[in-house]
C-alpha positions as a printed NumPy array, in Angstrom:
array([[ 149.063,   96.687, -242.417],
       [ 151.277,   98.584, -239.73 ],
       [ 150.351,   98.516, -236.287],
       [ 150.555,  101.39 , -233.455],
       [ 149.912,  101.104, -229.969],
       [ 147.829,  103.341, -227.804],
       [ 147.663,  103.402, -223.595],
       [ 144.454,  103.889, -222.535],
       [ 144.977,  103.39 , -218.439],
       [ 146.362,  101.45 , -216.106],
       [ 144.134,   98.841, -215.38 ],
       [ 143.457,   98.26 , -219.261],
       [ 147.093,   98.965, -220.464],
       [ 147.568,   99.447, -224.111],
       [ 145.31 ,   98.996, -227.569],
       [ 146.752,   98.168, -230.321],
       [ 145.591,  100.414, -233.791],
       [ 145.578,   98.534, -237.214],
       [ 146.462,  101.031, -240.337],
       [ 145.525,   99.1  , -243.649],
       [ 147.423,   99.698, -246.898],
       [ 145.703,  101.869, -249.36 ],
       [ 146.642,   99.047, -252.125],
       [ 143.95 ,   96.868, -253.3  ],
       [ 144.092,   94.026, -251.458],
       [ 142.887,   91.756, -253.998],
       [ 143.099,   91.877, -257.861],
       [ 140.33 ,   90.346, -259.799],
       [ 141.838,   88.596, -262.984],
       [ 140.251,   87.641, -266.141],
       [ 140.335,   84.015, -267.876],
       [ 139.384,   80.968, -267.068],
       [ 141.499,   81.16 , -263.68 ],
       [ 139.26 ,   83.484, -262.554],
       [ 135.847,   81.483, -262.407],
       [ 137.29 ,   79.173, -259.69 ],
       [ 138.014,   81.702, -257.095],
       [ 134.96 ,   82.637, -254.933],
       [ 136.192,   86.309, -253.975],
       [ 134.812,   88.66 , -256.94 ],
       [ 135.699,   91.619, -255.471],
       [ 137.338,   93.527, -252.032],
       [ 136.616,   96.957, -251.328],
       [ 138.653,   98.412, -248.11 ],
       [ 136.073,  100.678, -246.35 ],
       [ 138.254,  102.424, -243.937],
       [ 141.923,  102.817, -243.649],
       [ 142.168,  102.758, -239.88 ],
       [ 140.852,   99.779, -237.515],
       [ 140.112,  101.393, -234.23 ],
       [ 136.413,  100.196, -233.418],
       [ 136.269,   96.248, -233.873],
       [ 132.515,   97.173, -233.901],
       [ 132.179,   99.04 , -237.415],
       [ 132.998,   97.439, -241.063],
       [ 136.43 ,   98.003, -242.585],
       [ 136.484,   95.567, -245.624],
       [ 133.68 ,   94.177, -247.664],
       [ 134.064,   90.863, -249.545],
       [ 131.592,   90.179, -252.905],
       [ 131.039,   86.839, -253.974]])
């Protein structure tokens, strides 16, 4: 991820905005490597993390 930093006033100072790779950032693999790990699948909702209150990233088990 790259960050960027945004003032919003004086009394609050700055925010800092999170910008997630577009890459998949997790690969599912076949074999029998595959049936230990407890992450099936990530799916990156949103690109840009501005609102801590809405989902950017869903995890499948």
């Amino acid at each position: 991820y790259t960050t960027s930093e945004v003032y919003i006033s004086r009394a609050c100072g700055f925010k800092t905005l999170f910008e997630m790779n577009a890459n998949p950032p997790f690969v599912h693999s076949d074999g029998p490597a595959s049936d230990t790990k407890w992450m099936k699948e990530v799916q990156l909702q949103k690109t840009n993390i501005n609102n801590e209150n809405e989902t950017h990233l869903s995890i499948f088990f």
